[in-house]
N, C-alpha and C positions, 0 to 999 in steps of 0.2 A: 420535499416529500410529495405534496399534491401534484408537486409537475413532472418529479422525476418516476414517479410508480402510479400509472393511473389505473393500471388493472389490480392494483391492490385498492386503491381510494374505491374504484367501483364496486369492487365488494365488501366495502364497508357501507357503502352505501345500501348495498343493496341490505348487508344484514341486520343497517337502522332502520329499514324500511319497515321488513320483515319484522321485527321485533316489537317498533310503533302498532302494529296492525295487532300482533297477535298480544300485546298486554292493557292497548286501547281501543276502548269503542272505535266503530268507524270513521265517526266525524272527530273526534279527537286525535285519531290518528292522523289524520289531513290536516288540520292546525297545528300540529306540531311538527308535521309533513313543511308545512308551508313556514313553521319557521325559521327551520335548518336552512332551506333556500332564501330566506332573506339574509342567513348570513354570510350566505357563497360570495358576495359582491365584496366582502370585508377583505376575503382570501386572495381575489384580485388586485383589490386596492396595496395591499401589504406583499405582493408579488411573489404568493405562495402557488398561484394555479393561473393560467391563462384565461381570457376571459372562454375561448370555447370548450376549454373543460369544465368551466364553472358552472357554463350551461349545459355541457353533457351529464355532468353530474348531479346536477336539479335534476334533469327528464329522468335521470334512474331512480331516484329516490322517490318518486311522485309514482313512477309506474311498477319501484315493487311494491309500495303500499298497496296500490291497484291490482297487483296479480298475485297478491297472498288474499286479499280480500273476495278478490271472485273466486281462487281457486282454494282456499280453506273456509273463507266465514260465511262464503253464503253458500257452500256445500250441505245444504238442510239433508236430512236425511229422509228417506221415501215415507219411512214411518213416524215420522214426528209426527206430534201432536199440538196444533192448531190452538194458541191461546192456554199451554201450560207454561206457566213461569217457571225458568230456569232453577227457581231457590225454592220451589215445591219439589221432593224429590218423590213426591209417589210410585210407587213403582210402576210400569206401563204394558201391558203385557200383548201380545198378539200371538194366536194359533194360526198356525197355518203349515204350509209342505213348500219347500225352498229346493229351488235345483242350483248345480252351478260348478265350477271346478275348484279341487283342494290347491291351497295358495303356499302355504306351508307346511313342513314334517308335520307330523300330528307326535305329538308328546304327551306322553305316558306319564301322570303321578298318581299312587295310588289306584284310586277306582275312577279315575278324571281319566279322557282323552277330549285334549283341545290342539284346533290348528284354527287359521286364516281361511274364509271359505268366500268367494268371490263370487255371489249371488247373480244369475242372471234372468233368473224369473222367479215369480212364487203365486201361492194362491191360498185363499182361505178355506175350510170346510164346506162352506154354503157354496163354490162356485169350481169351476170346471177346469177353466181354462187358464193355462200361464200365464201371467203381467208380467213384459219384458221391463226389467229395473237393472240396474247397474252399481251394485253395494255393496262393502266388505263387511262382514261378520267375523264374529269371535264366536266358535263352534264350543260347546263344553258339553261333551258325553259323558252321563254320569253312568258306569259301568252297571248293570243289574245282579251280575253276577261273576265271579272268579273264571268260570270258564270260559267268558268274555278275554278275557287277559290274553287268551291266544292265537283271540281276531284282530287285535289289534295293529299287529303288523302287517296284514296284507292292504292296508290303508296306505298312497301315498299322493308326496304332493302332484297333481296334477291329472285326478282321476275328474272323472265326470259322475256329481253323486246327486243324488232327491233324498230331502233329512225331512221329518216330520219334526216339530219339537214346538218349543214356547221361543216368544224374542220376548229377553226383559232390559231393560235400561241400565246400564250399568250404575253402581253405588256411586256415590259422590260423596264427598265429604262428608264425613259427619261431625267433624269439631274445625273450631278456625283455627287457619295456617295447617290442617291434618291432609294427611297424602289422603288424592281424588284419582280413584279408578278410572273413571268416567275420562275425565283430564288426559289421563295418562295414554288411553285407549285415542284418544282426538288425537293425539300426537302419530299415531299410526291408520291415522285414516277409517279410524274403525267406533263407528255411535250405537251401535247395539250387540248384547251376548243372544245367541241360539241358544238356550238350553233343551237337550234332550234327553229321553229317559232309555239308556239300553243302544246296541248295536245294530238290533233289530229295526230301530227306527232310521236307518241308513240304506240305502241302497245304492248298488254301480249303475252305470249306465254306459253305452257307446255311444249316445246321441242323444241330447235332449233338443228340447221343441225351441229352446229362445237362444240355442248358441251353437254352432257348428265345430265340429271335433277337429276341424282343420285349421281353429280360428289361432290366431297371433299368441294369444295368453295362453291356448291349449297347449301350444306347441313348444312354447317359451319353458313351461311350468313341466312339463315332461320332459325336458333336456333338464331342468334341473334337478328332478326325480334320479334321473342316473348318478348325479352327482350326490345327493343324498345315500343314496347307494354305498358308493366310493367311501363320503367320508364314514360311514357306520360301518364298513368293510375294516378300515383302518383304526376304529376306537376299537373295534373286535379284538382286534391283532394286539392293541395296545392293553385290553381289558385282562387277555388270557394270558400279556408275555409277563404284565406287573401286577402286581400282590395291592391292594387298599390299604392307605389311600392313594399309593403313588399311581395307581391306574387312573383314576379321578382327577387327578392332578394333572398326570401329562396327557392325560386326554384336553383340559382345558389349555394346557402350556400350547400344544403343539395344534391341535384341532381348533380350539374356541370352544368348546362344548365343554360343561359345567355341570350338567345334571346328575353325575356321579361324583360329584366333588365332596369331600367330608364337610359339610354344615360347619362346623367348630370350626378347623384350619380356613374355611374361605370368610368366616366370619372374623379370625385375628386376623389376613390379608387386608381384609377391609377397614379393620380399626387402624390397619400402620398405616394408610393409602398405597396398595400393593396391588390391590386389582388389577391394576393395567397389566403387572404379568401377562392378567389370566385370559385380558382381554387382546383380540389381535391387532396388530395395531404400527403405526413405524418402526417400532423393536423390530415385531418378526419379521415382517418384509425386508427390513435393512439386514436382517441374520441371511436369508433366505438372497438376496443377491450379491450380497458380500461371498457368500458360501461359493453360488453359482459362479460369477465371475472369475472365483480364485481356481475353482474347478476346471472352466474353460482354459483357463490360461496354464494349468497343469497338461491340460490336452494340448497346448502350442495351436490354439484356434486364432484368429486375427481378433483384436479389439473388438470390430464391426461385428464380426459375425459372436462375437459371446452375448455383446450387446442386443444384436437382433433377437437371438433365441432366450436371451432374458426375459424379455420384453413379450415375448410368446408366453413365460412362465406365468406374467403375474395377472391376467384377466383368469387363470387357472387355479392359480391360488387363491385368490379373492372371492371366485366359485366355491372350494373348495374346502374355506374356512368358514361360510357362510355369511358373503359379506353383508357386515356388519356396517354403520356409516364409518367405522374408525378405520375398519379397514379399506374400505374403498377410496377413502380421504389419501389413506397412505400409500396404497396400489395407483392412484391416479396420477400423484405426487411422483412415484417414482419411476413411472412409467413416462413422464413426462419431463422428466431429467436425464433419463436413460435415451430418451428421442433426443430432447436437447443436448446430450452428450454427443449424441452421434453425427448431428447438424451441426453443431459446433456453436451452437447458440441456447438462449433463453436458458442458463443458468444461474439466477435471480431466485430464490430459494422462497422470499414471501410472492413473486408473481408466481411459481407453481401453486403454491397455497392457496392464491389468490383465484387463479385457474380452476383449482380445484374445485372450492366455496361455490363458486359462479356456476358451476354445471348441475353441482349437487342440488343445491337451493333452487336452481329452477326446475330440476328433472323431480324435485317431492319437497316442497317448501314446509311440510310440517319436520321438516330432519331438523330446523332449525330452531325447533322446542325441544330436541332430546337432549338429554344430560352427555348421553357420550359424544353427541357432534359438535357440544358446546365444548363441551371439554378439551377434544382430539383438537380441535380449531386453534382453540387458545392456547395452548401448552406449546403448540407446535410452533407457532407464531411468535410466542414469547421466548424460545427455545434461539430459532433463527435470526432475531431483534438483538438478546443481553447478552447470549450465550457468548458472542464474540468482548463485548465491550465485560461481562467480568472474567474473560481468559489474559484479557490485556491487565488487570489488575493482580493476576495471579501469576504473573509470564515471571518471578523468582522461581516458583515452582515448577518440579518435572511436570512437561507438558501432558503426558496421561494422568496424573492426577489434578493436574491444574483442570485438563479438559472434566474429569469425570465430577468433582467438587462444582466445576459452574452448571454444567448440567443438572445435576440433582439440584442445586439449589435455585436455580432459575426456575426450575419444572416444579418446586414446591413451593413457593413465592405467585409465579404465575398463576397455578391452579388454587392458593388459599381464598380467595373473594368465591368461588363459583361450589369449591368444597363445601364452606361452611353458611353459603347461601342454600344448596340443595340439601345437605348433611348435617349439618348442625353440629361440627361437631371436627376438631383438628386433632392430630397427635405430635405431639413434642418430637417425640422419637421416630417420624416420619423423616426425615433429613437421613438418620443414622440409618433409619432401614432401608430406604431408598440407594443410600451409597453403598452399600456394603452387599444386599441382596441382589439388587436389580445386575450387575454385574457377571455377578456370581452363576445366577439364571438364565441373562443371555447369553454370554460370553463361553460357559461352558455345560448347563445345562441341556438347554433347548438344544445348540449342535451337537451333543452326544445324542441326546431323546430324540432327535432326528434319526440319523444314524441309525441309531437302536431299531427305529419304525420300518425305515428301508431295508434292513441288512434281515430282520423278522420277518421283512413280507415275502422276502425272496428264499433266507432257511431263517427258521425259526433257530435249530442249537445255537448255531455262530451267533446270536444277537445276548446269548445269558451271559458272558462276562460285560459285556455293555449297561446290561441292564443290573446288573449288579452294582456294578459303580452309581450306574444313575440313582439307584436306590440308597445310596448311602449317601452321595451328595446331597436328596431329596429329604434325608434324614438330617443334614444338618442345616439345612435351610428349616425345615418344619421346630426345628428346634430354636433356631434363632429367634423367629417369628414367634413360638410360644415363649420365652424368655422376655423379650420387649414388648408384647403385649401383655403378660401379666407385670408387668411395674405398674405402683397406684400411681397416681395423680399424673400421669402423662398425659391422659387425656382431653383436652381443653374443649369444656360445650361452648358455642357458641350462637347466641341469640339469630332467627333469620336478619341479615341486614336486608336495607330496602334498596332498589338499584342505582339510586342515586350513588348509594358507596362504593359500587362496585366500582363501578366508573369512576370515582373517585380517586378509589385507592391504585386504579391503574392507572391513573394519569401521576397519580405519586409517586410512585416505583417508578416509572419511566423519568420521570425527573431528577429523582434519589440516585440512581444509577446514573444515570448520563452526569450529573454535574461531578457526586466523585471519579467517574472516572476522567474528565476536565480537569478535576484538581491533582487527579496520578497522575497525567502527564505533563501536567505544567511545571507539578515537583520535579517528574524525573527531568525534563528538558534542564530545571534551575540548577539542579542535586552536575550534570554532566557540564554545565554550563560553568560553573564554580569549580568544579576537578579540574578545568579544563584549563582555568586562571590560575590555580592552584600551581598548577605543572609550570605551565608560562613563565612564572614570578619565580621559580628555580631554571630559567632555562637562561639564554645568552638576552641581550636587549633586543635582536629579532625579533619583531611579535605578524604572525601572519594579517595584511589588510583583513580579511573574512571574521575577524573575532567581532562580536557586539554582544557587551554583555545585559542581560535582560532584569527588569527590575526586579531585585530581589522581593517584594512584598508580593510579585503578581499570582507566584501561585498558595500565597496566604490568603486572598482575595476568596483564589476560587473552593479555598478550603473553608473560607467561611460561609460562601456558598452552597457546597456539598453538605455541610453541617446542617444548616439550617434546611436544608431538601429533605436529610434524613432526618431529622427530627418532626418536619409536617409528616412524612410516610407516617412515624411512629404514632404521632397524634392518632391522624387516621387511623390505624389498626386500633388502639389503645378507643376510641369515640365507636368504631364497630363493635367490639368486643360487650362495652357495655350498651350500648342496645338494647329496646325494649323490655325497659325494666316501669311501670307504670308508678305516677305519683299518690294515686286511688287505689286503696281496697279494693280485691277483687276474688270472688268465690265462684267458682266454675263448675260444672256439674256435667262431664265431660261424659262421653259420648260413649260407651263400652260396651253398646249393644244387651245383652242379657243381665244385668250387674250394675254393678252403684263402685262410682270415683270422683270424690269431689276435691278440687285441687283449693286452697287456700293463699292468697298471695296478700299480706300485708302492704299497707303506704310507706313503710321501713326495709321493705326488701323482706321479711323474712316467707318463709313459704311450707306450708302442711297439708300432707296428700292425706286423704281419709278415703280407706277402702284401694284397691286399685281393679277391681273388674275380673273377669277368670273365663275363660272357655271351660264349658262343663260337655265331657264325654261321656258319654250312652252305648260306645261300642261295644259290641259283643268282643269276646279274646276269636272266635271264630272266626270276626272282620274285621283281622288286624290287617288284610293284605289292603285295607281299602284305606288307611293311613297314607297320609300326603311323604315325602317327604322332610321336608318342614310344615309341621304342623301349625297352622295357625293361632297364634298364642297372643292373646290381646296386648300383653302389658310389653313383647317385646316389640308389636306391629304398632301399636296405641297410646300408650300412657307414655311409657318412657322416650319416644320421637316427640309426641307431642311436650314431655317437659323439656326436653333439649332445643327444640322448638322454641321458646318462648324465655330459653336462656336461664333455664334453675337449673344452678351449680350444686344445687345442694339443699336436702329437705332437710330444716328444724326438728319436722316430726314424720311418724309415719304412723295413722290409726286404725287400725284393722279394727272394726266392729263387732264380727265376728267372724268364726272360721268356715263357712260356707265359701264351696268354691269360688261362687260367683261373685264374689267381694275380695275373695285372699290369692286367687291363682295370680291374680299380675301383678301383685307385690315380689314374687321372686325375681323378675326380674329390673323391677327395680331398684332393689337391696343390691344388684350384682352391678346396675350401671350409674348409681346415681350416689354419692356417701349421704347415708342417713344418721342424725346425732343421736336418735332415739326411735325405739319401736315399742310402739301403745295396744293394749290389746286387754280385752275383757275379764281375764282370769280365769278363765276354763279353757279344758281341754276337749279336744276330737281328735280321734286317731284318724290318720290318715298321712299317705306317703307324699303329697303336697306339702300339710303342714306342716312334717316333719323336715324337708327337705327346709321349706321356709324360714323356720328355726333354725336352723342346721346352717345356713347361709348368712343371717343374723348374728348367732354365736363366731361364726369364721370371720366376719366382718368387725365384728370387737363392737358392732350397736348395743347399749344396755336396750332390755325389756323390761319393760315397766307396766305394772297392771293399773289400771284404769276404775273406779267405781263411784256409785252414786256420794256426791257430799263435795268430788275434788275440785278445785280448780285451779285452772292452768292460765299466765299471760304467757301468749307468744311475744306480743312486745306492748309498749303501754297505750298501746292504743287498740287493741285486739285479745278477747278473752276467752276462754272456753269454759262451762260448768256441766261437770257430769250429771246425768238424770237420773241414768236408768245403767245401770241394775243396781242393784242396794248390795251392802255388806254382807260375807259370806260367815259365817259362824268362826272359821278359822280364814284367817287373811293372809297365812302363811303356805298354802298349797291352793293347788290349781283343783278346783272340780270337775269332772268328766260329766260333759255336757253335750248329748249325738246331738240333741236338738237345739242350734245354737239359735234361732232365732229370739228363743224366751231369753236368752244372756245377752242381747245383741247392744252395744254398746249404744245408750241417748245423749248427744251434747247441744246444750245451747251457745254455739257463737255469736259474741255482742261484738262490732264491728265500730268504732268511734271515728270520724274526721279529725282529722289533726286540729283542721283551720276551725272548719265552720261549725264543729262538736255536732254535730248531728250524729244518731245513732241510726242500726240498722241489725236487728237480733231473727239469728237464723232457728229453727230446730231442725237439727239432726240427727233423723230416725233410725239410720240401720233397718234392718227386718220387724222390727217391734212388732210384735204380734198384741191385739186384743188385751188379753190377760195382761200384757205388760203396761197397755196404755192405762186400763182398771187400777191399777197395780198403784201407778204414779200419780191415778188423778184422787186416788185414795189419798194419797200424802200429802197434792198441795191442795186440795178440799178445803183446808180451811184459809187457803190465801184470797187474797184478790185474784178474780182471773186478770190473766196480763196477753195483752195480744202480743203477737208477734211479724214479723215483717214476712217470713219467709219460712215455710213447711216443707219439707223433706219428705213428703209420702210413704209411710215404710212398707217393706218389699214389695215395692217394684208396681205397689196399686192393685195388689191380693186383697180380694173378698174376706180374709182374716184379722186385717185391721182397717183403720183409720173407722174408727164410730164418729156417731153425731155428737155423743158427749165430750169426744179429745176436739172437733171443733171447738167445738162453745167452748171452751176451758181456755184455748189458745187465741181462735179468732185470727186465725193467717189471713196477707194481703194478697196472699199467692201461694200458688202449690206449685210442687214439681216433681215428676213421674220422670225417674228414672229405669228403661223396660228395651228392651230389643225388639226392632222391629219384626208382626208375625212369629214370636215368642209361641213357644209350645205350651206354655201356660195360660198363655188368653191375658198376659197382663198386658194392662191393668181391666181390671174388673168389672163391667159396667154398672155395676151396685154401686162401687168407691166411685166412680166419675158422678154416679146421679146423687150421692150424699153430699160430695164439693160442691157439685152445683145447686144443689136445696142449698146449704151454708154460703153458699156466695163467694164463694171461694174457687176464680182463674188458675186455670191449668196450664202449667208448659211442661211437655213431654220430648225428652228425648229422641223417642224411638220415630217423631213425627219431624219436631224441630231439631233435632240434634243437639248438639252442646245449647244450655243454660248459662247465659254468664251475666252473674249479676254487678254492677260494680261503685260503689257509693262517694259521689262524688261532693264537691261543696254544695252542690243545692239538692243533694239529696239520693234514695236508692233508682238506678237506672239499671235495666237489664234488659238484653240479647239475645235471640236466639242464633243459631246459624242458618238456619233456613228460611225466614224469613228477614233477618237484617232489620227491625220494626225495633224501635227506643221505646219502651211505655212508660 
């Protein structure tokens, strides 16, 4: 393998290099740089590689760790800031007026217009004159007003603009293992947002002072403007000839563009692993010169020349869909077989791959942090590798189903480490969807909705019986997909693994597979080798010199080796799966920006979310046009990735405190992604079409609702307790009270947290909104106890000047507080009164909205806790 494929070894190398650099500091990337080359000499000695590949293969490895580190890690940014630590995320802001050219479409959602803006001067208020700088920005116009909406089109990529606005730093994590904006934005070459305010603060230009209108990128970026052009020409075409959602749909089937896609439908795509439909990618290009080719040859054109003018088509197409790294991967791929076809050489299917990797990765080294060119790489690879060796175990079968069964199941085998690394998260019935849709959609979807596009752009009537078909096809694909996505338990969360397993588990599969199918052919060899004797011994005494017959145990041998291969895979999958599940108590104080969600994880596995967070809207019904989209919605963006994350299958409890949005909105979509055994909640009512739905989704789910009040207590398991505080008994305990002001009912518990081993204790309170009068309320009742301290204070809502007095100190005597509050909150929380009352009581603060997630977790020697932002054990 190292000697017969070096241009594939080379890019692996090059993508260990790459990958060392970008998950390790720089000097540890070099050490671990340097110790893959101490093991090249082993590869020689065992006479896998030559000794002069062994040393070409060093100098790549060593020099791409070198050329992602000069050209990603030490790409500081013009604006950084000098001695701020990375794990402060203060926000960082700079005024100033930016010239430069537009990079990308500008897109439309809501009252947003954002594109890629290629900065090549700017200047601050106080001074005059442009500073030539060389930076990509993330542009975000926030619309001032509606009749803005109709300037937005005359914006395109590759004008020449001066934006007035703010640069602020993008968000970063706010809880551990949580998606980082910031991360995700590095991966595209881009370390700061422009926010500005209005249309107005834009301007055209034909010429600015630090970059010439004739220059390479001007000229580059305005051929591709025509092309933008072209394809919104053609989603037009496809917008007006199909009815919603099928316009949204085969805009993405056939364009790549998504923005019109029905939310729900791309969100069951995505729970069956469908996307790549939607994404452009080998499918289409292999639809697309399959088509042309067979096309050509309809017209009696020679090989050569269908070839040649293929090969015209796909740097056109690639243009055209907006290449994507998936599609470029696949456009390059078969542009480079299509050459090699016609040479009569380099038909080697992982060397084009291998080709391809190698261009991509040096021409933009962060492609090789995106999830799709991780993806597109591996699938592809993996596809070209087993797809042959399980058609050889399936050759009983007709070969179009034999072929279509190893495909889909090779492509969902190969991508499960990287799914459920990035996703958190597989579907059972991902296999069944895959073979039965993917099909279905290439094979005769996409070339009719081809068709349809062409035959419409040329007459529209002729294209309505096409489009009609397509739409009823499209209707029972969209029904499939909703069918298999709603079955319960198909869904399997899976904990992040850490990349030791990935690698693992694909050196296992590649084992698993290779040694059965060793053992299918050893059988079949014995199985024809035995027929063969079989015959012989009814024939005359003749027997041909050529007979030897072979030991019968030897393919029992390899069957016991194939056995034992698939049973390490199974291991393997079976040791990922359960992953990060923690030996210690751990109570989390998760990160939900304006709102309170505290996650609960027992030393037993079991797990209790209290509260889950809520985006609260202030819009007028007048600015409804100023609606995203998809709305930003914490519990489906936050809570509920972050528990998939972290591998809870399943909450014991779920406690809503009370019915304020800003506690109860991201419980609904928890109830819908996560099975809950029980749902705890105050015993009043608030009208509202949230809680109702909440309810509503609850009652569908078959969760019992169970009320909550002062005197109960609950074990989650015998080492973990909860006792209710706060609110006391209602005169009738058989109906719900109507309560607008839920803060005064706001659910108080104290959790007692025990060590299994070392018994040490660690007793939380938690507040809810508890206002004042409620804290009065409680210290009236235990007035006559001992006061009892506590390890850890829950600050109720949010560190409002309405509660936390100096008397619910003294009563309690916490070791620690903690402010859960959104950062620059329209409320001012927390309060600066409640911060100078902790700190007269002596009582340390950790705040969310500063540190992000709070994670406390009590281990044998006792209560330790984390923030995310500073990383700091106290």
């Amino acid at each position: 393998m190292l000697a017969r494929r070096p241009l594939v070894v080379a890019a692996c190398m090059m993508a260990g290099g790459f990958h060392l650099s970008a998950v390790l500091s720089n000097g540890e990337a070099w050490i671990a740089a340097l110790g893959i080359v101490l093991v090249l000499p082993l590869c020689v000695i065992g006479g896998w590689c030559r000794r002069m590949q062994a040393v070409l293969y060093a100098l790549l490895l060593l020099m791409a760790v070198l050329y992602y580190q000069l050209t990603v890690n030490s790409g500081d940014s013009v604006w950084s800031y000098e001695g701020v630590s990375s794990y402060v995320d203060q926000v960082q802001e700079v005024n100033g007026e930016w010239e430069g050219v537009i990079l990308t479409p500008p897109e439309l959602d809501g009252d947003r217009m954002q594109f890629q803006f290629g900065v090549t001067g700017w200047r601050t208020p106080e001074t005059k004159r442009m500073e030539s700088v060389r930076e990509t920005l993330l542009v975000q116009i926030k619309l001032s007003s509606k009749q803005e909406l109709q300037q937005v089109h005359q914006w395109n990529r590759g004008q020449l603009v001066r934006i007035q606005g703010k640069l602020e730093a993008p968000g970063d994590a706010g809880n551990f293992g949580g998606f980082s904006y910031r991360d995700y934005l590095h991966t595209l070459q881009i370390d700061w947002l422009l926010k500005v305010s209005g249309l107005q603060q834009m301007t055209s230009h034909t010429a600015l002072e630090t970059i010439s209108s004739y220059a390479p990128t001007i000229m580059w970026n305005r051929m591709l403007a025509y092309v933008d052009q072209g394809r919104e020409r053609l989603a037009a075409i496809l917008e007006h000839m199909y009815k919603q959602p099928h316009s949204g749909y085969m805009q993405g089937l056939i364009l790549g563009t998504r923005g019109d896609m029905d939310p729900d439908i791309y969100q069951q795509f995505s729970q069956l692993g469908l996307t790549h439909i939607l994404a452009i990618s080998g499918l289409h290009v292999g639809v697309l010169i399959g088509a042309l080719l067979y096309l050509f040859r309809l017209l009696r054109m020679t090989k050569e020349t269908g070839i040649l003018i293929t090969m015209g088509f796909i740097p056109m197409y690639v243009l055209l869909t907006g290449a994507s790294p998936s599609v470029i991967r696949a456009g390059m791929m078969a542009f480079l077989a299509l050459y090699g076809a016609k040479r009569g050489w380099l038909k080697d299917g992982l060397h084009l791959l291998a080709a391809a990797f190698i261009f991509m990765a040096v021409w933009q080294p962060r492609y090789v942090l995106q999830v799709g060119f991780q993806l597109s790489f591996i699938v592809t690879a993996g596809l070209i590798l087993f797809v042959p060796l399980a058609m050889r175990l399936m050759a009983s079968l007709p070969r179009t189903l034999a072929s279509s069964l190893s495909v889909t199941l090779v492509a969902q085998a190969v991508s499960l480490p990287l799914t459920v690394y990035y996703f958190n998260q597989f579907s059972l019935l991902s296999f069944l969807a895959n073979f039965v849709i993917v099909p279905l959609v290439s094979v005769v979807v996409l070339p009719i909705g081809s068709v349809s596009l062409i035959v419409g752009s040329l007459y529209e009537p002729a294209a309505v019986p096409i489009v009609w078909l397509v739409e009823r096809l499209n209707e029972v694909t969209f029904q499939l997909v909703y069918w298999l996505a709603q079955m319960e338990g198909a869904t399997i969360i899976w904990p992040t693994p850490p990349l030791w397993w990935i690698a693992l588990y694909y050196l296992g599969f590649a084992l698993a597979l290779t040694s059965v199918r060793r053992w299918w052919d050893a059988r079949q060899i014995n199985r024809r080798e035995r027929d063969r004797g079989h015959n012989l011994n009814h024939a005359d005494d003749t027997q041909p010199l050529d007979f030897i017959q072979l030991p019968v145990g030897g393919y029992r041998y390899r069957g016991a080796i194939a056995l034992a291969a698939a049973c390490l895979l199974g291991f393997i999958v079976l040791q990922g799966y359960s992953m990060g599940r923690s030996n210690d108590a751990v109570v989390s104080f998760i990160d939900v920006g304006q709102g309170d969600s505290i996650l609960i994880s027992t030393a037993s596995g079991k797990h209790m979310l209290i509260d889950g967070g809520g985006t609260v809207n202030f819009r007028k019904p007048e600015d409804r046009w100023r609606e995203r989209r998809v709305p930003f919605e914490v519990g489906e963006k936050v809570v509920v990735p972050l528990l998939k994350q972290r591998g809870i299958r399943e909450l014991d409890a779920v406690l809503l405190t009370h019915a304020d949005q800003d506690h109860a909105g991201g419980l609904q979509a928890v109830l819908k992604h996560i099975p809950v055994k029980q749902f705890i909640m105050n015993g009043t009512w608030k009208y509202s079409a949230s809680m109702n739905s909440l309810y509503r989704t609850a009652i569908d789910q078959g969760i019992p609702i169970r009320k909550w009040e002062a005197g109960q207590r609950w074990e989650l398991d015998s080492w973990s307790s909860l006792e209710v505080m706060y609110p006391y008994p209602s005169t009738d305990g058989s109906t719900l009270d109507f309560q607008d002001n839920q803060n005064e009912a706001s659910l108080v518990v104290q959790l007692t947290l025990t060590h299994p081993t070392s018994r040490k204790q660690a007793v939380f309170m938690l507040t809810g909104d508890l206002e004042a009068d409620g804290e009065r309320q409680m210290l009236e009742r235990v007035s006559f106890q001992r006061s009892k301290s506590i390890d850890v204070l829950k600050v109720a809502h949010h560190g409002s000047k309405t509660s936390t007095t100096p008397e619910w100190l003294e009563q309690w005597k916490p070791q620690i507080g903690v402010i859960s509050a959104g950062r620059n909150n329209r409320y001012g929380h927390p309060h600066p009164k409640v911060l100078e009352t902790l700190h007269d009581g002596k009582v340390p603060v950790k705040r969310t909205d500063i540190e992000g997630e709070i994670q406390f977790k009590l281990t044998p020697s006792g209560l330790k806790v984390r923030a995310k932002r500073d990383r700091i054990h106290l």
